[in-house]
C-alpha positions in Angstrom: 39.5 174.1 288.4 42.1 176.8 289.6 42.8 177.5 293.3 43.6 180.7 294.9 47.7 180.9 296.3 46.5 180.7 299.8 44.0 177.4 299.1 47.2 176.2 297.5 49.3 176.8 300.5 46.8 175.1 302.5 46.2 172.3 300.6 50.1 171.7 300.4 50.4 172.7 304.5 49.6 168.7 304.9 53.3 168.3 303.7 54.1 168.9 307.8 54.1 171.6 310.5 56.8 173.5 311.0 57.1 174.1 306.4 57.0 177.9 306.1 55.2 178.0 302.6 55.3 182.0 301.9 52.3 183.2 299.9 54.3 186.6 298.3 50.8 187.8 297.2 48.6 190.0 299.2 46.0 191.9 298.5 46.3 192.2 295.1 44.7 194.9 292.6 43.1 194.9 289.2 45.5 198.4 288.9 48.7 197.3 287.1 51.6 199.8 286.6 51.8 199.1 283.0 50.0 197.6 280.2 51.7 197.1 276.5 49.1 198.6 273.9 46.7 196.3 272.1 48.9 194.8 269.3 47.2 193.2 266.4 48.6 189.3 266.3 49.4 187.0 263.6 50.3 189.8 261.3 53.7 189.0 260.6 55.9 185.5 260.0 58.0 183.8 262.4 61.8 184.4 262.1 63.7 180.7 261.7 67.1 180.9 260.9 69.5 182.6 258.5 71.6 179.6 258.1 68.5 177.8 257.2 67.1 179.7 254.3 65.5 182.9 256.1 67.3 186.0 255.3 65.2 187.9 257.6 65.9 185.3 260.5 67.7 185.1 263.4 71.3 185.7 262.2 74.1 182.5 262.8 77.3 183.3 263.3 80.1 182.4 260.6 82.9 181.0 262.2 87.0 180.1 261.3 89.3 178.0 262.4 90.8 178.6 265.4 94.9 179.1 264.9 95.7 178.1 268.1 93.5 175.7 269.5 92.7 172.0 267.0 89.3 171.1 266.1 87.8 174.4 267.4 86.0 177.3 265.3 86.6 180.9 266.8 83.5 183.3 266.3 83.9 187.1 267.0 81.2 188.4 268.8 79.7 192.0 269.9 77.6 192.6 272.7 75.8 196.3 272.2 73.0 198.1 271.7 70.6 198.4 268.7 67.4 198.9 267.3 64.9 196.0 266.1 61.3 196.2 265.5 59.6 193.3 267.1 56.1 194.3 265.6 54.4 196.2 262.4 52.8 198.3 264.5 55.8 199.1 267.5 58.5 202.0 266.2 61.9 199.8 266.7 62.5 198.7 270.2 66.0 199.5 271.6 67.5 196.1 273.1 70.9 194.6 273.6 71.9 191.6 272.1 74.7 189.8 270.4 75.7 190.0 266.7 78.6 188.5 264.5 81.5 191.3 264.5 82.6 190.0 260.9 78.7 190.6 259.4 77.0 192.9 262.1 73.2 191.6 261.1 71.3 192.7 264.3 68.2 191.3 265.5 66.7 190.3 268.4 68.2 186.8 269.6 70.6 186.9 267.5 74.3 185.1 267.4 72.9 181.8 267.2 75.7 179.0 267.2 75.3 175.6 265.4 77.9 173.4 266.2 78.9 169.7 266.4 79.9 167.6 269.1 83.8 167.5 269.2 84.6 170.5 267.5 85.0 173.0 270.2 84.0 176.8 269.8 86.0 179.9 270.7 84.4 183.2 271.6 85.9 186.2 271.5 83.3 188.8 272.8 84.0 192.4 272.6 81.6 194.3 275.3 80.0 197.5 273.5 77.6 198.3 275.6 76.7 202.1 277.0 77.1 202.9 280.5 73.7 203.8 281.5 71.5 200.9 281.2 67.6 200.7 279.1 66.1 199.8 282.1 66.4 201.3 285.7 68.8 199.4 288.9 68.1 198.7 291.8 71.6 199.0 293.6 70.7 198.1 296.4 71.0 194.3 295.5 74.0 192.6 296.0 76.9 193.6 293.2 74.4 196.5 291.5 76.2 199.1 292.6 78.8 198.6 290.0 79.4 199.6 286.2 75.8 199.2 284.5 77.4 197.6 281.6 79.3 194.7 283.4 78.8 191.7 281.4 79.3 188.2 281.6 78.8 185.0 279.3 77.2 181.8 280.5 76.7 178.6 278.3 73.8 177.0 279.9 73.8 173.6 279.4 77.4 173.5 278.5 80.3 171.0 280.2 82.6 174.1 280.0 86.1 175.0 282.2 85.0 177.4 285.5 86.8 180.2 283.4 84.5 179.9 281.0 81.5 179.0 282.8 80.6 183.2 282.8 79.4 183.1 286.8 78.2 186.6 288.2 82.0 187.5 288.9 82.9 186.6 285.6 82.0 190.4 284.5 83.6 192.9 282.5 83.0 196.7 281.3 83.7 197.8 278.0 87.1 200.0 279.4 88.4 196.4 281.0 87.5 196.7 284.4 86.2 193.0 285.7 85.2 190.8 288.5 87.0 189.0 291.3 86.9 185.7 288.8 87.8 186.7 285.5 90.9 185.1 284.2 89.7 185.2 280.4 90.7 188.0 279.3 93.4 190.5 277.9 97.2 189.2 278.9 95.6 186.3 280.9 95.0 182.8 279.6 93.5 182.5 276.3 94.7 185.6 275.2 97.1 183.5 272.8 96.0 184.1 269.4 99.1 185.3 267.4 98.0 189.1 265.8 94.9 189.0 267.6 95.8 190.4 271.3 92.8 190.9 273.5 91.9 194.5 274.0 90.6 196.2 276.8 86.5 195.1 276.6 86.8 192.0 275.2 87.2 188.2 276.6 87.5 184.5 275.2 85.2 181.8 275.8 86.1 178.4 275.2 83.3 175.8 274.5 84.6 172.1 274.2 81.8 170.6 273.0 82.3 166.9 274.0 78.2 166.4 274.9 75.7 165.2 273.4 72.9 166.5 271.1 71.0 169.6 273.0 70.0 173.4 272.6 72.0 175.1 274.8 71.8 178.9 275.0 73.9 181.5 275.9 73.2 184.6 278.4 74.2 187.3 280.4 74.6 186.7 284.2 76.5 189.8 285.6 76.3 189.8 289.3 73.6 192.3 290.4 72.4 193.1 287.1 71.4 189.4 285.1 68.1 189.7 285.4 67.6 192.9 282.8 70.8 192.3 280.9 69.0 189.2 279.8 65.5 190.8 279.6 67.2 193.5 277.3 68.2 191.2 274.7 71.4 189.1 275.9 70.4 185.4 275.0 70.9 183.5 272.5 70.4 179.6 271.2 73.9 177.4 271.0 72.7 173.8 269.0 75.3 171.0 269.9 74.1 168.4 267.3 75.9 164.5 267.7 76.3 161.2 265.9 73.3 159.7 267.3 71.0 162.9 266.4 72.8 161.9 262.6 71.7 158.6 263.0 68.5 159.2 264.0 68.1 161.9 261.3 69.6 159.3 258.3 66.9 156.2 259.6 64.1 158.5 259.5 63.0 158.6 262.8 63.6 162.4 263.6 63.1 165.2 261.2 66.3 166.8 259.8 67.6 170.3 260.2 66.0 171.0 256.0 63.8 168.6 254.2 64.3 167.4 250.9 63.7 170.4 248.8 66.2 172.4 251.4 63.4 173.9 253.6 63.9 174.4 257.3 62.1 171.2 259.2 64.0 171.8 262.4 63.3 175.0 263.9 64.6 177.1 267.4 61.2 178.3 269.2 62.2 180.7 271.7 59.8 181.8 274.0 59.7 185.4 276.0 57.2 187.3 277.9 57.7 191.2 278.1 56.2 194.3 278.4 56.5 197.4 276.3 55.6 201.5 276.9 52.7 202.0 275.8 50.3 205.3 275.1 49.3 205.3 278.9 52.5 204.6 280.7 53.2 208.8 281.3 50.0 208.3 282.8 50.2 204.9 284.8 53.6 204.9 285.4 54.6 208.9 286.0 58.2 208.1 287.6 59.1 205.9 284.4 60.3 209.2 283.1 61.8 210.1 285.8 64.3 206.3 286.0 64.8 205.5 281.8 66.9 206.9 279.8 65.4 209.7 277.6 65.5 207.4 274.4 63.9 204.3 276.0 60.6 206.5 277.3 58.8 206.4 274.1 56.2 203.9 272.7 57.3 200.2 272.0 60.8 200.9 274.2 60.9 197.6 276.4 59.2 198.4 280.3 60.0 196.7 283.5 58.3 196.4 286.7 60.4 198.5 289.5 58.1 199.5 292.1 57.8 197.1 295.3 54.0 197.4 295.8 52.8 196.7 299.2 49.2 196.0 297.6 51.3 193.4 295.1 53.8 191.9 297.4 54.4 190.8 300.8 56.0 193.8 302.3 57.7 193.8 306.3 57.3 196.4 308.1 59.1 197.2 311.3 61.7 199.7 312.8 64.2 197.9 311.4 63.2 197.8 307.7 64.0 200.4 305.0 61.6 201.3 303.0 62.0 199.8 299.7 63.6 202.9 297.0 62.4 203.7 293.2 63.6 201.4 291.3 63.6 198.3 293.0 63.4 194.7 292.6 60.7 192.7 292.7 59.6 188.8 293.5 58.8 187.9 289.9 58.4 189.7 286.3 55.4 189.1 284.0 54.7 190.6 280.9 51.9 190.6 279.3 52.8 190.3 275.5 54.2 187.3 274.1 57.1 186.7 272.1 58.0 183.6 269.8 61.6 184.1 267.8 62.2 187.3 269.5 59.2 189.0 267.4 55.7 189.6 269.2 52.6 187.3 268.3 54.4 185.9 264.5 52.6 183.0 262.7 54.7 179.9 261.3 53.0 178.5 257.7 54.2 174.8 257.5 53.4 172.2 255.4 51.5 168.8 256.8 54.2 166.8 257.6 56.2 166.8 260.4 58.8 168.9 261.9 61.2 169.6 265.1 60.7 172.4 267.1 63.8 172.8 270.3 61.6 174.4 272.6 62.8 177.2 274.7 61.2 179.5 277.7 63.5 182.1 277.6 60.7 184.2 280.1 62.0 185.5 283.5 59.2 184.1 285.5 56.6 182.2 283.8 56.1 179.2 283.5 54.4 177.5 280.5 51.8 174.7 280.1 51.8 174.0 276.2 48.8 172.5 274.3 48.1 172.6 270.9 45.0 173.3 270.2 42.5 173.9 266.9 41.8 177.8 265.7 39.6 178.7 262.9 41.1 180.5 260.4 40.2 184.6 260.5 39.8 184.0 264.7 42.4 185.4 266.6 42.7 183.7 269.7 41.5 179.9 271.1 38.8 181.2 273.4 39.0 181.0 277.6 36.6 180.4 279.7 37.2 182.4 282.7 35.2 180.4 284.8 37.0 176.9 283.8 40.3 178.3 283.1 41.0 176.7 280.0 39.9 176.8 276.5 36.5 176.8 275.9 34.2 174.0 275.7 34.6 172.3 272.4 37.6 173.5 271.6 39.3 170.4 269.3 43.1 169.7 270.1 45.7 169.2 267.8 47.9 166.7 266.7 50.0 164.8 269.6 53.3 167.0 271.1 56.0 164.4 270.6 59.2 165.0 273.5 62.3 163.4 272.3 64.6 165.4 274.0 65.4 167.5 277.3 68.3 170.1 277.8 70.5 167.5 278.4 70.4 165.3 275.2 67.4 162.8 274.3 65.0 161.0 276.2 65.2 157.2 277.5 61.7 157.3 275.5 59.6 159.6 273.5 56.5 161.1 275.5 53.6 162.4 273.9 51.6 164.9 275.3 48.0 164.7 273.7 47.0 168.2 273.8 43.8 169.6 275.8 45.1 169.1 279.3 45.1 172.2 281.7 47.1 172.6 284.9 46.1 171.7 287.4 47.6 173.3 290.7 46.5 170.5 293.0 48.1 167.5 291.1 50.9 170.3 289.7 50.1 168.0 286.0 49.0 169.3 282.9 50.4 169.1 279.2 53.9 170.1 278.2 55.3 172.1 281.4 58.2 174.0 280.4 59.6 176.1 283.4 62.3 178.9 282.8 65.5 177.7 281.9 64.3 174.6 280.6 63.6 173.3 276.9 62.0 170.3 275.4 62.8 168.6 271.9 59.7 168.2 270.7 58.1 166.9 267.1 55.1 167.4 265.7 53.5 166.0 262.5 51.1 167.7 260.7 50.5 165.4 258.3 46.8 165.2 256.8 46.0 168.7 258.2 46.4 171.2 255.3 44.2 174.1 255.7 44.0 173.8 259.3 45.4 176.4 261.9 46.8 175.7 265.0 47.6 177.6 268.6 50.0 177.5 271.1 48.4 177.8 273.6 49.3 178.1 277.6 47.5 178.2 280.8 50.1 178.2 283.3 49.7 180.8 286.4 52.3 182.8 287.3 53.9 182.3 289.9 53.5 179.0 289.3 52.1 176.7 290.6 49.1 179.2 292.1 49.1 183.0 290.5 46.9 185.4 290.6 44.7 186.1 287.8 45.7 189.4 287.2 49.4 187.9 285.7 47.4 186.5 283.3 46.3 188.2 280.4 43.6 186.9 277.2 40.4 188.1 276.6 37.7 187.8 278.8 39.5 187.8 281.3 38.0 190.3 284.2 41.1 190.4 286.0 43.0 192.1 284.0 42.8 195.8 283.8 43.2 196.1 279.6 40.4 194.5 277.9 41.8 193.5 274.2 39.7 193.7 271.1 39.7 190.5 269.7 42.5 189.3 267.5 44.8 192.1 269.9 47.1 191.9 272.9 47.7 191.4 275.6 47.7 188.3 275.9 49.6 185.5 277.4 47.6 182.7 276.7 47.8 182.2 272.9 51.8 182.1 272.3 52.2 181.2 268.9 49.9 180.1 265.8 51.0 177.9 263.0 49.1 177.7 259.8 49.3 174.4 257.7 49.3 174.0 254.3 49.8 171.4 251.2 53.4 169.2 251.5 55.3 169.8 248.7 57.0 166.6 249.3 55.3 164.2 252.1 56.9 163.5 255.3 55.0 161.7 258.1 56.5 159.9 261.1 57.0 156.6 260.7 55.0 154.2 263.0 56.8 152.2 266.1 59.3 153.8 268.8 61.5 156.7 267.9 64.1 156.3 270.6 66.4 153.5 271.4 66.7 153.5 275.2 70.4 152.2 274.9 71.5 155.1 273.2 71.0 157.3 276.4 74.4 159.1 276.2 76.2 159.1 278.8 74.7 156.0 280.4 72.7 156.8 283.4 74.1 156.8 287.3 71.0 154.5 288.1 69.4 152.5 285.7 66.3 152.7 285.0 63.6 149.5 284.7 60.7 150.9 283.0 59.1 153.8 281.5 55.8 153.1 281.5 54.2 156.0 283.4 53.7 156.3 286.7 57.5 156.0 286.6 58.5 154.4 290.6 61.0 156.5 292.5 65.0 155.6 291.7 66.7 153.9 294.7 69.8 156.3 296.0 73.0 153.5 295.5 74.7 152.6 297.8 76.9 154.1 299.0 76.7 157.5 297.5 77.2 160.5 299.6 73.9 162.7 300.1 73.9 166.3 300.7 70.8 167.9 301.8 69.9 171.7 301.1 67.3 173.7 301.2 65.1 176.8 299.4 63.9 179.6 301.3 62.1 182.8 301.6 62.5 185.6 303.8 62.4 189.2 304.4 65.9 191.4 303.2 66.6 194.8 305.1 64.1 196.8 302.9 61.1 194.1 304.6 61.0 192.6 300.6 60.5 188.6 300.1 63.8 187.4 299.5 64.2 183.8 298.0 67.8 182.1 299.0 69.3 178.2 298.7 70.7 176.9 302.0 71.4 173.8 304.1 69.1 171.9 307.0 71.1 174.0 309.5 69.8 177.3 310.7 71.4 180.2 309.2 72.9 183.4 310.8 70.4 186.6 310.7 72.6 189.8 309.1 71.6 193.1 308.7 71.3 192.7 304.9 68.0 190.5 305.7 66.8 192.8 308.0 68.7 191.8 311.3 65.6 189.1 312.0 65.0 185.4 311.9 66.1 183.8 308.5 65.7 180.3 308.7 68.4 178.0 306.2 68.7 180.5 303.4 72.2 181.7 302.9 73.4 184.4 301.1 74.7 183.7 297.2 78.6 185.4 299.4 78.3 183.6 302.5 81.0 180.8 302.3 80.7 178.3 299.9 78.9 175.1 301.6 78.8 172.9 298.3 82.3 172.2 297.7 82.7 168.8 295.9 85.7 166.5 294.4 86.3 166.5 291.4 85.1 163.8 289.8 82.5 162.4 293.1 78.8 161.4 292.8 76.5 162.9 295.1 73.1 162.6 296.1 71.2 166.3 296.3 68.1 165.8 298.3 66.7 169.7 298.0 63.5 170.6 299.9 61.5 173.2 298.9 60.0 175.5 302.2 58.5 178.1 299.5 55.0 178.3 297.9 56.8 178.5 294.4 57.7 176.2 291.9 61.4 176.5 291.4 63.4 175.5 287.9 67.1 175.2 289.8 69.3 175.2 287.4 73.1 173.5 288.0 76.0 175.1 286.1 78.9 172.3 285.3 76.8 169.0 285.7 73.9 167.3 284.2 71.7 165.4 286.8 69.0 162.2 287.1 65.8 163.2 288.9 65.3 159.8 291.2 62.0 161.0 293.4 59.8 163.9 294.5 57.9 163.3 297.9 56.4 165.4 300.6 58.2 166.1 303.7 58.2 167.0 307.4 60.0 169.5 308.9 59.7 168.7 312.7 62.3 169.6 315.8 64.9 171.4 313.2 64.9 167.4 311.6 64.1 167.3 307.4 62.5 163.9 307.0 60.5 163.0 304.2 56.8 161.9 304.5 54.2 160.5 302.3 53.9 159.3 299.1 57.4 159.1 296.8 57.0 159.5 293.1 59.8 159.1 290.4 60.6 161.3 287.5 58.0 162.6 285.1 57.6 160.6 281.9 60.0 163.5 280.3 62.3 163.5 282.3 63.2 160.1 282.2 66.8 161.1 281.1 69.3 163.8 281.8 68.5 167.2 282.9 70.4 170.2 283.9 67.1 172.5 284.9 64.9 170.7 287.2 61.8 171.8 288.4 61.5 171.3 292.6 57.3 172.2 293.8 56.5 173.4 296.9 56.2 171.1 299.7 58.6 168.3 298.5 61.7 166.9 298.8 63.3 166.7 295.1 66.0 164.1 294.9 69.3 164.4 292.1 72.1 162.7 291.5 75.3 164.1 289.6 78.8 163.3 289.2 81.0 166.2 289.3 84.2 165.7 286.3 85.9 168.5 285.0 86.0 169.3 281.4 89.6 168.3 279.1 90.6 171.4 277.4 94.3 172.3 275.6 95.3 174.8 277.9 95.8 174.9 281.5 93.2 175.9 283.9 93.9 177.9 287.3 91.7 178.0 290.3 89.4 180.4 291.0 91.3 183.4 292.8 87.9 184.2 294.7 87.1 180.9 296.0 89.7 178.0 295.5 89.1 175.2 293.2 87.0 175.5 290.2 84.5 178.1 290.8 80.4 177.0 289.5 76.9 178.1 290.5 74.2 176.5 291.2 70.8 178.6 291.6 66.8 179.2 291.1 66.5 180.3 286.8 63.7 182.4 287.4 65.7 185.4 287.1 64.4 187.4 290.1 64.8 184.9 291.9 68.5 184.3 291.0 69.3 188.3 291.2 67.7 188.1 295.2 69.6 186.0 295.8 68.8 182.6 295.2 72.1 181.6 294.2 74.9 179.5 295.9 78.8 178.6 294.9 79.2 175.6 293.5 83.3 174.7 294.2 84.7 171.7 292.3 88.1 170.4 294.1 
């Protein structure tokens, strides 16, 4: 059973008076701006990875050693523009991306890194990109109104210097101009590689590598402008693999990266939503031609939402608002076609055994809830029910989805997700939840199962945890203003099919536990004493300083929803939020509140006042989720209320992307050490100290302005 966004603030209301839970919604039409055309799925193969047998993969980049710095590989990297097509029947879709500068093979996700844990990585990026953007800017957000092709890199997940975290004032053009806090690049400090002098455009990244096994991934986050730079194509996976993955691996309890007649068992599954012109956008969509760029109007170029819609968004109106301009920003971005590998719709054909999949969602705003679930061959789709929700009636689920691993490295303990589950807004449980930002580790053996086929399939709303209908798009579905044939998009429910066939050379997983729970790596901050599900809530030790903060929405100048981190103490109203009551957001420039010494441990206690499900995401540290519990907001005095739970059975473990539900009080603890690295590293000139983020990963979110400094002294 679903529930509409206003039963769902209702039902969470009991949290306590005085918890402004925003429903961004109002009255929201079947009339969408823009629809992608109705692409034929399963038509073409999923892309794995050229360094693991696919030539027509996502490209790896090759690396050297580094002359300078020991037990480091230096890759040379471009960020540009090209051409890729993401689907037989799309004309190649300009994106940006990045691609190896010693073998420019360009596709979509491309610059992959596989790497080991102790040998560090150098990247020298060299910015290419034009100066008018592929999709239209909003300057009126804070640090849009600059060059359109600023970059900046960020390893998330990585334990990486401040210099070389890539924050929003990180950027650089491609003729050398840069942010407030760039200190990478030409005649500054790594610009020390003898008869390899930076040039104007380009600037290192150094990557220690001292963490344990985990995809990382590697995107653009440009003040102003992240939220398209990434959508446009600049992400890619970064694999850190350890000794204990080895071990694993050599005992047999995890698959390898290639099986024993060298195919791929481990593979990257990256997952985006977008949206692309279609036949009817001159039509739906008339000032489209009016914002793109000429070459990015035609069929199959990428489209993004950027008109504030009264009718789709929460809109204030007074005599002190602006009204909102052409293009603008928006709360959240769904598309409406799915991509898996940066191609749209692909099929995988595996043999029954088992294999690894590091599971990405690489989507702006939506969420996903991941079952694996039965499809007979020649259907196109698992069928939904529209009044249930959820697959049909009868549908059979597949084989178990194994967890082994977060972002952060492995689990305490394996959980397995047994497939048929939907989400369910009132409990916030479901199957596999993967929420932007975040990936799981996941195995799953298809042993015994040849001839079968198999769906991805997802039933999360968007925004999560309580959509709208109309965000969600399979067939059947009355809400939504396209009606696909069958076996067509869009469609954002079936994600990605795998078809199984005979094993060459068998490979099941082996009986008893796959984890050892001593192997957690580091050791966790507060132990924990079981993981049999419902795992309690984690005491706070004693001791340990605890910092409470805060998520927010209000109203900017132009009377659009605005989502901002704060503290329990009211904030100042400015004229950038409209001059009017703001409650404890702050913006991502007002003065930095979260400054921390270097290696501390702190308690976050962060309580959500929004109707949204937010991944926050925390650049520098990996964190232990100790509870979740409801909470009371009475006389200006946060207190928590209710019912505590601990940490979901998956995240029983590090994380560095954690999701924090409406209503509660979501409790973290980190400890806050600096990164070793053989060179010295200044402060931050903008800020003092060394100069992190912390902030909301669904990228709207972030851009507006859901972002706060994170200042290690």
């Amino acid at each position: 059973m679903k529930f509409s966004r206003r039963e769902f603030v209702k039902r969470t209301a009991v949290a306590g008076a005085g918890i402004a839970l925003f429903s961004k919604f109002g009255v929201y039409t079947a009339k969408a701006v823009n629809n992608s055309d109705q692409l034929k799925k399963w038509i073409q193969p999923v892309r794995g990875l050229t360094a693991l047998g696919d030539p027509n993969g996502i490209p790896v980049l090759n690396g050297v050693p580094d002359p300078v710095f020991p037990n480091t590989t230096l890759y040379q990297v471009t960020a540009g523009q090209y051409q890729d097509q993401l689907h037989p029947n799309l004309p190649p879709t300009t994106l940006y991306g990045y691609w190896d500068a010693t073998n420019p093979v360009k596709r979509h996700l491309g610059g992959v890194v596989v790497n080991t844990r102790g040998q560090a990585s150098r990247m020298r990026f060299t910015n290419t990109l034009p100066s008018q953007h592929i999709i239209p800017i909003d300057t009126t957000l804070p640090g849009a109104n600059q060059a359109q092709n600023r970059i900046a890199v960020h390893l998330h997940g990585g334990f990486i210097p401040w210099l070389c975290d890539g924050g929003p004032f990180d950027w650089w053009t491609t003729n050398g101009a840069s942010g407030l806090s760039f200190p990478n690049g030409p005649g500054r400090v790594l610009d020390n590689i003898p008869g390899m002098p930076m040039r104007p455009g380009q600037a290192d990244y150094y990557y220690g590598n001292e963490q344990s096994k985990r995809l990382a991934w590697y995107h653009d986050h440009a003040h102003g402008i992240t939220r398209i730079n990434a959508y446009a194509g600049l992400a890619s996976a970064y694999l850190i693999l350890d000794p204990i993955n080895e071990a694993y691996v050599k005992a047999k309890k995890i698959p390898g990266l290639v099986d024993a007649n060298g195919n791929a068992q481990t593979f990257p599954l990256v997952f985006q939503d977008k949206k692309f012109v279609s036949k009817t956008t001159p039509i739906s969509d008339p000032t489209w031609a009016t914002l793109a760029r000429r070459d990015v109007q035609s069929v199959g170029s990428l489209w993004y939402e950027h008109i504030y819609d009264p009718k789709e968004f929460r809109l204030l109106k007074s005599k002190q608002n602006l009204t909102p301009p052409n293009p603008s920003c928006i709360p959240e971005f769904f598309g409406d076609t799915m991509l898996a590998n940066g191609t749209v719709y692909p099929v995988a054909t595996l043999e029954a055994k088992r294999y690894r999949f590091f599971v990405l969602n690489a989507c702006n705003a939506r969420v996903l809830n991941i079952n694996l679930m039965q499809v007979a061959a020649g259907v196109g789709e698992v069928p939904t029910n529209p009044r249930t929700g959820f697959a049909a009636a009868g549908t059979p689920v597949g084989p178990p989805i194994i967890q082994i691993g977060t972002e952060a490295g492995f689990l305490v303990s394996e959980t397995r997700f047994p497939n048929g589950r939907p989400f369910n807004p009132a409990t916030l449980t479901g199957n596999l939840i993967v929420a932007p930002g975040e990936r799981a580790d996941i195995i799953i053996d298809f042993t015994g199962m040849a001839g079968k086929e198999f769906m991805m399939y997802n039933d999360a709303p968007g925004p999560f945890p309580s959509g709208p209908a109309t965000t969600d798009y399979y067939l059947g579905n009355p809400a939504n203003p396209v009606q696909p044939a069958p076996g067509t998009g869009p469609d954002t429910r079936n994600i990605f099919r795998i078809k199984v066939v005979a094993a060459k050379t068998a490979d099941p997983q082996p009986a008893g536990p796959i984890l050892n729970p001593n192997l957690l790596d580091p050791a966790p901050l507060v132990p924990y004493t079981t993981t049999v599900t419902p795992i309690p809530p984690l005491a706070v030790p004693a001791g340990t300083p605890v910092r409470d903060l805060t998520l927010n929405e209000a109203f900017d100048l132009y009377g659009r929803l605005i989502q901002m981190l704060g503290t329990t103490t009211p904030a100042v109203a400015t004229s950038a939020r409209g001059g009017g009551a703001v409650g404890y957001g702050l913006d991502y420039l007002a003065p930095t509140t979260e400054n921390v010494k270097a290696g501390s441990t702190e308690v976050w206690r962060i309580f959500n006042r929004t109707a949204d499900t937010h991944p926050i995401h925390f650049h520098l540290v990996n964190v232990q989720v100790l509870s979740r519990q409801p909470f009371r907001l009475l006389n200006g005095k946060f207190t928590p209320a209710g019912v505590a739970r601990g940490p979901e059975a998956n995240e029983v473990g590090w994380k560095e992307t954690v999701q924090m539900h409406p209503g509660e009080v979501t409790t973290v603890i980190m400890k806050f050490d600096l990164p070793i690295t053989p060179f010295a590293v200044p402060t931050s000139p903008r800020t003092g100290g060394h100069e992190y983020v912390w902030h909301c990963h669904i990228l709207e979110h972030e851009e507006h302005d859901m972002m706060r400094p994170l200042v290690v002294v």
